[in-house]
N, C-alpha and C positions, 0 to 999 in steps of 0.2 A: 494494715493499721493506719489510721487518719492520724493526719500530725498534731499533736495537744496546740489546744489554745493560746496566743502569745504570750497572755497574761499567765501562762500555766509552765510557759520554757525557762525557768530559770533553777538552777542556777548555769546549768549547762545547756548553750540554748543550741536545740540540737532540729528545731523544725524546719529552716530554710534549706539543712542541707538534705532533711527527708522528701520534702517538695520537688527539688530539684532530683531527688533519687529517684521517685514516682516516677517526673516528667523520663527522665534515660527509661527506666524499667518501662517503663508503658508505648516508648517511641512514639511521642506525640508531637505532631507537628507543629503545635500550639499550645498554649497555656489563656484559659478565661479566667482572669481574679476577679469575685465579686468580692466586695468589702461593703458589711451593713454601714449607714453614714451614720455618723458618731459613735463609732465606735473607737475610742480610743486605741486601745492595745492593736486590735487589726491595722487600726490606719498607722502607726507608728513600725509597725513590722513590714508593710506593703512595702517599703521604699528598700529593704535589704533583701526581702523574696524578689522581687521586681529585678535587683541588680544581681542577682546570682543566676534566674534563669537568662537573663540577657545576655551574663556572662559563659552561659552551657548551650548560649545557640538558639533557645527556644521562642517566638514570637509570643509579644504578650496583648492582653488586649482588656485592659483596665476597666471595669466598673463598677459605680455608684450604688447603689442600694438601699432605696427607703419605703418602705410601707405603703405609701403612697403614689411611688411611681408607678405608671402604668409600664405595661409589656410591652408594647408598638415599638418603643425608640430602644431599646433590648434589643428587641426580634430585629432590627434594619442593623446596630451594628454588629452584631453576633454573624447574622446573614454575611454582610458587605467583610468582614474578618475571616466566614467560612469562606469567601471567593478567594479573598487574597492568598490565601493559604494552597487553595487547589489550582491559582493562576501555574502557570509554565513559566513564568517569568520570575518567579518568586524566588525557587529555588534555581 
């Protein structure tokens, strides 16, 4: 089950800590947040999923999302976030 919409967690908001349960259950090395840009509810909840995976260990690697952006500078940090992730020095 996909975690409800922020705008949709209330009164008991129970989405950051199903995200973080995903990330354990699925043993991911990584976490990619995309957030559409203005979006209110998303961007206001980023900043508490943000700190609960950081606080379960998981590397995060923050992105923007508008309509208009192109893929190229996507594809290079996603790329350059798969590397760090596979480095030997990482972990």
């Amino acid at each position: 089950m996909s975690p409800p919409c922020p705008i949709k967690d209330f009164p008991v908001r129970k989405r950051t800590a199903h995200i973080v349960n995903l990330a354990k259950e699925w043993n991911v090395a990584g976490v990619i947040e995309i957030q559409q840009k203005f979006c209110d509810p998303h961007e206001l909840d980023k900043v508490a999923v943000s700190k609960a995976l950081e606080e379960a260990g998981f590397p995060i690697l923050n992105l923007e999302a508008d309509v208009i952006m192109p893929v190229g500078p996507f594809r290079i940090r996603v790329e350059a976030f798969l590397e760090i992730l596979s480095s030997d020095d990482f972990f």
